[in-house]
Steps between C-alpha positions, in 0.01 A plus 500: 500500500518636155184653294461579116358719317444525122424751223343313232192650241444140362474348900104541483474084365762390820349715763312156657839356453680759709277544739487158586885492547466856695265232755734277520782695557388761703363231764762601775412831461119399600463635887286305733137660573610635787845664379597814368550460120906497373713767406472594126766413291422789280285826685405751262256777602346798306763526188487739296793498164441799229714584245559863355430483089522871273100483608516468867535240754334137381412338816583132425411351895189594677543471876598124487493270806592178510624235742649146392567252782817252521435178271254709246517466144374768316384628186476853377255550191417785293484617172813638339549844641354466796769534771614156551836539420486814712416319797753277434780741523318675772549143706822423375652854539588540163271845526392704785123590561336866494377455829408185719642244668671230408667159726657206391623239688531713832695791275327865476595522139441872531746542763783368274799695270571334151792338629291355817229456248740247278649336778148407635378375181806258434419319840134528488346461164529300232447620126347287231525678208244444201838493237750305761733732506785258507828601410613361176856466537499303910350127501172448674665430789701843486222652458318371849827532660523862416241597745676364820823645384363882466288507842787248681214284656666161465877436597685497187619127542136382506324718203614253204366206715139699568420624179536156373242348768254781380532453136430119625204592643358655161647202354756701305814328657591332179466829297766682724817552339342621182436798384134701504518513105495089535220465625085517448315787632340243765831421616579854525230587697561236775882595506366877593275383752815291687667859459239671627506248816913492503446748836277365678216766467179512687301626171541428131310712293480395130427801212295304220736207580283280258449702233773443287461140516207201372211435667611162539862595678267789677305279674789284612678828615209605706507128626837514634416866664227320717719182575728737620299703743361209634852320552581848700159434686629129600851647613347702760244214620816256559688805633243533781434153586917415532542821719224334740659187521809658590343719778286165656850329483654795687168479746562110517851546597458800748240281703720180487780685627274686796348240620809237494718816738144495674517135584863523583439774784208345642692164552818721632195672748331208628896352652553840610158584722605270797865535516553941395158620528689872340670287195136345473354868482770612241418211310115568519586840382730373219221292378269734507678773297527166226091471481480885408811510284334159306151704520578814330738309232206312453244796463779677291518143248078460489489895421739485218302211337222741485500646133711820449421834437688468152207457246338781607736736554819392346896418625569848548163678705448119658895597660338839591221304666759286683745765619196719629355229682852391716552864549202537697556169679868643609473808563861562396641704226433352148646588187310368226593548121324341253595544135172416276589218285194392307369169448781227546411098447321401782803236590763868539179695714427157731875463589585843576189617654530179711837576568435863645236341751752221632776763574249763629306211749894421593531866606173477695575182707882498524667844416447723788537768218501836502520600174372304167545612162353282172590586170383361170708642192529473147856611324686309210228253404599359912134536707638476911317472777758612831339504875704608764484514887695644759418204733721272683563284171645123567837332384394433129744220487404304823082537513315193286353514197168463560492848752369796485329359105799486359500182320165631418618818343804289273255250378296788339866641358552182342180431338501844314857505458558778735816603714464494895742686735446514907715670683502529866728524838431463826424886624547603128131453359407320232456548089340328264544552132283290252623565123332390185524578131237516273094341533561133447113392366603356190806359623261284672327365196 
């Protein structure tokens, strides 16, 4: 889920707009009245920024706290000189505060070097800039291409292809093989704001991103800035309702198949009870390990539809969650290493945090396992998520493809364009490495 926030001194006469499309959008991020509320996109608490001048420090940032949810759309306001640009850079990492805290999109900002700091900011923020910023001498498309080829999010075969779906979607498509000097300043401004989306970032933050422009073209800007959030907002509700119907299809299709090996063994039994009373108790015995086996898959499938911990606490602490919870269940040594991530789309978080619980239940019910490890890593624009047991594994080639969730767990690769490898052999353990690229939200437009 994406959120926005905007620097703008002349935003006072569209705050009823905005707000209304921060309502709109941010209705995912609502919790229920008995839930705890979601993760903040952006957690900000007691900044302080001063800046030494020939008369001493000039404290520009008075112990500033701030939270903004998934979804929101927000507007800072002030008078010029008031530390809104400040906070700006203070979000976006462009500066570093005097003292305080400051977390975006699961990232300690403070924690990071400049050349962490830039390599989080290509992947996780997008810039609108009041002036465009465009280079003059690449086509609009170039220019949103020129994102995805610096921070390597996109596979270089595909980045052409995406920027020209974005620049659709700001209904700039037609404008794209000219260059920014061709152009209005309206036009501009919607060809920075596909730029500014050309990595797929959880926040866009705009710095006056209206004011060089009409109020007329404004007002259709700050349009298109709602539409958008609450697009993002729709994403994530059809996200969540296609995961369920996969897991009650998975549900349907564990029952059918327990309870047609159920009928077959009791029909098997009652021949067997007169004429081998001790193939009759094997059978009784066979039939019986079927009803629990069916049970638990059962209990596993209703559990799962339950909603996830992932709007509250995110892909990467919700993994946490999960790995701390089958740890205690085992007993056995766990390895757990969880790279924070930040906000993804919700399609990227639902598949691979979806993923992680059908290979861990597998570990539970079938492994025998001594040892688990589960990995989720970020490196070369490539986010992985690798679980590996020391089990007793199965012959990859021969098992069916509706065991142990597999078909499952390749349905969810497919639908986000993600790469799934299993390995396993019998006595060898089994691994499972599920391998995406980029957040595909507005992909999914």
């Amino acid at each position: 889920m994406i959120a926005t926030l905007f620097r703008n001194r002349a935003a006072q006469h569209r705050l009823a707009a905005a707000a209304l499309a921060g309502v709109v959008a941010a209705r995912q991020a609502l919790p229920a009245a008995n839930a705890a509320p979601p993760a903040a996109l952006i957690a900000i608490d007691d900044l302080v920024k001063e800046y030494a001048t020939g008369a001493g420090p000039v404290r520009v940032l008075h112990d500033v706290s701030l939270r903004v949810q998934p979804g929101e759309f927000v507007a800072v306001v002030g008078a010029s000189g008031s530390g809104k640009s400040t906070l700006i850079n203070m979000i976006t990492g462009i500066d570093r505060p005097t003292s305080g805290d400051v977390q975006v999109a699961g990232q300690r900002l403070n924690d990071l070097d400049e050349n962490g700091m830039a390599r989080w900011r290509g992947r996780n923020v997008g810039v609108i800039f009041q002036f465009f910023q465009l280079l003059p001498a690449l086509t609009i498309l170039e220019n949103v291409v020129l994102p995805m080829d610096f921070c390597n999010t996109w596979p270089a075969h595909e980045r052409t292809a995406r920027a020209m779906h974005l620049l659709d979607q700001v209904e700039m498509a037609d404008q794209a093989h000219k260059l920014p000097g061709a152009v209005s300043g309206g036009q501009k401004q919607r060809a920075a704001i596909a730029r500014a989306l050309a990595n797929d970032p959880p926040l866009l933050v705009g710095d006056e991103p209206t004011g060089n422009l009409d109020s007329r073209t404004a007002d259709r800007i700050f349009g298109l800035f709602g539409d958008l959030a609450a697009r993002a907002a729709t994403v994530e509700q059809l996200t969540e309702s296609r995961e369920r119907n996969r897991l009650a299809r998975e549900m349907h299709d564990t029952l059918a198949h327990s309870l047609t090996g159920l009928s077959v063994q009791l029909q098997a039994l009652g021949r067997l009870m007169a004429s081998d009373p001790d193939a009759a108790q094997a059978q009784l015995k066979a039939a019986q390990a079927t009803v629990r086996d069916g049970i638990g898959e059962a209990r596993r499938s209703i559990q799962a539809l339950r909603a996830t911990p992932l709007a509250d606490l995110g892909l990467s602490e919700a993994l946490r969650q999960l790995c701390r919870s089958y740890a205690e269940r085992l007993a056995i040594a766990f390895d757990c290493h969880i790279d924070d991530v930040g906000a993804l789309d919700p399609a990227t978080e639902q598949a691979i945090y979806r993923t992680a619980e059908a290979a861990l239940a597998n570990v539970e019910q079938h492994a025998g396992a001594a040892q688990v490890s589960v990995r989720l890593e970020q490196e070369d624009g490539a986010l992985t998520l690798r679980v590996r047991d020391d089990g007793v594994g199965f012959d990859a080639e021969a098992v069916a493809s509706d065991r142990y969730g597999l078909a499952g767990m390749r349905e969810r690769a497919v639908g986000i364009g993600a790469t799934l490898d299993v390995r396993s052999g019998l006595g060898l353990g089994t691994e499972i490495a599920f391998t995406t690229r980029g957040n595909s939200v507005w992909q999914l437009l």
